[in-house]
C-alpha positions in Angstrom: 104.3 117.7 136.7 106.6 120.2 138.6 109.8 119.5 135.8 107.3 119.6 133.1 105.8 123.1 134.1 109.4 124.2 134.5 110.5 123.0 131.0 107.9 125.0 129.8 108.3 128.2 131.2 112.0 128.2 130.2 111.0 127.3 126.9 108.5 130.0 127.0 111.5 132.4 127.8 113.8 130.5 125.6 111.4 131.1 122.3 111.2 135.1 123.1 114.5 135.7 122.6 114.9 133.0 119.6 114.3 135.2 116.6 117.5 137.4 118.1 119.5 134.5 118.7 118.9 133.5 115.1 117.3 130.2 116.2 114.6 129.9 113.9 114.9 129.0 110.5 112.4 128.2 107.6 113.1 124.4 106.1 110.6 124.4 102.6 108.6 121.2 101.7 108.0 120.8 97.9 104.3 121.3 96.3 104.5 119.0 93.1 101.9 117.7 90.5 100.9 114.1 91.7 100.9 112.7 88.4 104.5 113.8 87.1 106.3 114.8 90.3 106.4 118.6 88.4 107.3 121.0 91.2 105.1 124.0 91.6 106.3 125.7 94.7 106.9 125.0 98.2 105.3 125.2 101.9 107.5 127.2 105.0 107.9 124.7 107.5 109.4 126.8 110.8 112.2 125.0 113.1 114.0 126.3 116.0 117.3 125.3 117.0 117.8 125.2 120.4 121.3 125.7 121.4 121.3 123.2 124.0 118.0 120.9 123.6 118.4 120.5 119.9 115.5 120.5 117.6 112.5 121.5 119.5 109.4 120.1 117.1 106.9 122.4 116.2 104.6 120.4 117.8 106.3 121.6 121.1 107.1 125.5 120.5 104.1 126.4 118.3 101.4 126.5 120.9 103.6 127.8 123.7 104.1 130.4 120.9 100.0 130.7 120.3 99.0 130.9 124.0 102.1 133.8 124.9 101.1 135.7 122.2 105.1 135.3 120.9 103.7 133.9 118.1 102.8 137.4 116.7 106.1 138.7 115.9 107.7 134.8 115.3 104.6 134.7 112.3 105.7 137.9 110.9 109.1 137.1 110.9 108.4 133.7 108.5 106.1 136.0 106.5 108.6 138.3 105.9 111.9 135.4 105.1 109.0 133.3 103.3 108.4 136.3 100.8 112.3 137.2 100.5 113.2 133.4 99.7 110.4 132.9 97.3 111.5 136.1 95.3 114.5 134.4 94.5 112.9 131.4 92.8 111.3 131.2 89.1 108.5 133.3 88.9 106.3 129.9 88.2 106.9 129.2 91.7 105.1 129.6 94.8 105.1 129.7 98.7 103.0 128.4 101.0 103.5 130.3 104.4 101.0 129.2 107.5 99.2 131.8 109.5 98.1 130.8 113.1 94.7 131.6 114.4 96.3 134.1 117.0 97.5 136.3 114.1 94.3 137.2 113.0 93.4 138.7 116.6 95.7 141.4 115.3 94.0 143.7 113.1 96.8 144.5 110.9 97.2 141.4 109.3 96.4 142.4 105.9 98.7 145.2 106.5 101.5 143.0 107.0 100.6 141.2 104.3 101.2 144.1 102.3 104.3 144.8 103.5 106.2 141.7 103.2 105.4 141.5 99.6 106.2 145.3 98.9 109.5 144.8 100.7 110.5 141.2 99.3 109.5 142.4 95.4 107.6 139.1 95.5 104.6 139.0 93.0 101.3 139.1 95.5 99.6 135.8 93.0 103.0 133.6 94.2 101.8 133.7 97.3 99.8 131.3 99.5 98.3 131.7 103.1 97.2 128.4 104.8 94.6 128.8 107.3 93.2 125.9 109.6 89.4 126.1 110.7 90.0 126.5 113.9 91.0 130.6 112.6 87.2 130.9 111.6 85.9 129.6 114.9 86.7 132.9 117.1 86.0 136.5 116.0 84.5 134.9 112.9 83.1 138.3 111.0 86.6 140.2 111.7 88.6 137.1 110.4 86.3 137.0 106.9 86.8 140.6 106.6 90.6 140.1 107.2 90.9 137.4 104.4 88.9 139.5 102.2 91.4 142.1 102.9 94.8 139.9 102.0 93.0 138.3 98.7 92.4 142.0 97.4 95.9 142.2 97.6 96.3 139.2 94.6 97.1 136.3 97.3 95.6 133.1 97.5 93.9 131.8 100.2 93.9 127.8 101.3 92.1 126.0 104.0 94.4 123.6 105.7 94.2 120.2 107.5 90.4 120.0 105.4 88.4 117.6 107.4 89.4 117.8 110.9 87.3 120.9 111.9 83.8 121.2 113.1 81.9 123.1 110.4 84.3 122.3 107.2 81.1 123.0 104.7 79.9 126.1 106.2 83.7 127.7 105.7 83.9 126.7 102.5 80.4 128.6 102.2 81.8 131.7 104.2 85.0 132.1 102.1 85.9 131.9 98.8 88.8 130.1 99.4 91.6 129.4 96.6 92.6 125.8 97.6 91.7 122.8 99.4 94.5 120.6 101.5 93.4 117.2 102.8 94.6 116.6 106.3 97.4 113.6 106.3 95.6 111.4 108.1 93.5 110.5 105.8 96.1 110.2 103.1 97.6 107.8 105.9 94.9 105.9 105.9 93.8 105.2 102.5 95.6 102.0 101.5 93.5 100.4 104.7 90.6 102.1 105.3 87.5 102.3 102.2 86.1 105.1 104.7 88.9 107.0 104.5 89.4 106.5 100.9 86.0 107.6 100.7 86.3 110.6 102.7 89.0 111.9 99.8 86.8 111.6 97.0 83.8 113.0 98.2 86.3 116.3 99.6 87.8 115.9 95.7 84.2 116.4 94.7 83.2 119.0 97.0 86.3 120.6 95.0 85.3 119.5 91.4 81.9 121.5 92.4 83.4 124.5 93.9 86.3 124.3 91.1 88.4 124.9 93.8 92.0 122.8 93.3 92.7 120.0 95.9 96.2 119.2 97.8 96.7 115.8 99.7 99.4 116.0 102.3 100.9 113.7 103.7 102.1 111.5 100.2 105.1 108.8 101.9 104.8 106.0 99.1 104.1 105.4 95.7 101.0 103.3 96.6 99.5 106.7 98.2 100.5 108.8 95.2 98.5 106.1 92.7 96.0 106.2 95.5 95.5 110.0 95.3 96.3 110.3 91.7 93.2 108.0 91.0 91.0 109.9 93.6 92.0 113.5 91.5 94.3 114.8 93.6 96.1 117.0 91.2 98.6 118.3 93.7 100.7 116.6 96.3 103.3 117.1 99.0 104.7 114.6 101.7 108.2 112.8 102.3 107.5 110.8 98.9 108.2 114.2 96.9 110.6 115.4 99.4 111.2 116.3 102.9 111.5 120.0 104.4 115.3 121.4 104.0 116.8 123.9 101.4 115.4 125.0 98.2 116.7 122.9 95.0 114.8 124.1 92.1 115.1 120.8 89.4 112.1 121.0 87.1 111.5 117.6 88.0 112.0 116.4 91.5 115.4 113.7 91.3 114.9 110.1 92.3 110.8 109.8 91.7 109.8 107.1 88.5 106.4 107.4 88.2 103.7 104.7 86.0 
């Protein structure tokens, strides 16, 4: 317990002085249609590299990040290198860039927001915030207010990791959100599990209804894709389409045969 409390004040320490160091980097995941592999944008995954652990997972940093508050300047720093990427890209392209919970204690969110697209030149409608539930759960009036602020702006708003929260019905009430994502482990599950599969078409449905669009992460094989395809899951992402690393920008993603 002692060497694990001392790992993680160093990393603590570490991870304060990482955006300096140039440590961090942004990998991007595509966003594709399921049926055709057609890519429509990418997601901003964050990485650090340590200089002398390595690859520290997100897993790892992102909540040391969250409960030291660090993760207030790391989250407007991938805000800001999400936007400036992206504004390179077609303009039929767009970025997904997650926001923690902990950012929407600050009040300037929107503000930020604003900024990173004024500064990048990035078209307000090619971008997408992904929120989890969990940012609805604390200081929930300020946090509607907040999202009302940044879609005002033109950007889209999605609710992340759908399923795994404690009141996923009454947020989608609460917000008029842009996009659905299924959480990957139900995706995971699917080729086993009838209550999983069945859990993806009724959140489809609750899409259809809402004519809100519907995302399932977490695609590694072609049985999955079919799997989702036949569920309507217009939109994909997972290690099947591609993994996080640098931007390549085919029309169609290489190596994928689909039918």
């Amino acid at each position: 317990m002692d060497e694990e409390a001392r790992l993680r004040r160093q990393l603590e320490t570490d991870l304060r002085h990482a955006i300096l160091r140039r440590q961090l980097r942004l990998d991007y995941q595509p966003l594709v249609r399921t049926a055709d592999g057609e890519l429509s944008g990418y997601e901003a995954l964050l990485r650090w590299d340590h200089p002398e652990r390595g690859a520290v997972g997100p897993d790892d940093f992102i909540p040391i990040a969250e409960e030291t508050g660090a993760i207030i300047t790391i989250g407007e720093w991938v805000l800001r290198e999400a936007c400036r990427e992206a504004a390179r890209w077609p303009d039929h392209l767009q970025v997904a860039v997650n926001v923690s919970p902990v950012q929407f204690q600050v009040a300037t969110l929107a503000d930020l927001v604003a900024s990173a697209l004024s500064e990048s030149g990035l078209d307000p409608s090619r971008l997408e915030l992904e929120i989890t539930e969990s940012a609805l759960l604390k200081e929930r009036a300020s946090t509607v207010a907040t999202l009302h602020r940044i879609k005002a702006l033109g950007v889209s708003v999605v609710m992340d990791d759908f399923g795994t929260g404690y009141s996923s019905l009454s947020n989608l009430q609460s917000f008029p959100f842009d996009k659905i994502k299924i959480d990957r482990s139900f995706i995971a599950s699917m080729e086993d599990d009838a209550a999983a599969r069945s859990i993806v078409r009724a959140i489809v449905g609750i899409g259809r209804s809402l004519d809100l669009p519907i995302v399932a992460e977490g695609v590694e094989t072609e049985a999955q894709r079919r799997l989702v395809l036949e569920e309507g899951c217009a939109n994909a992402q997972g290690f099947f389409f591609g993994r996080p690393g640098r931007v390549a920008l085919p029309r169609v993603l290489p190596g994928i045969r689909f039918g």
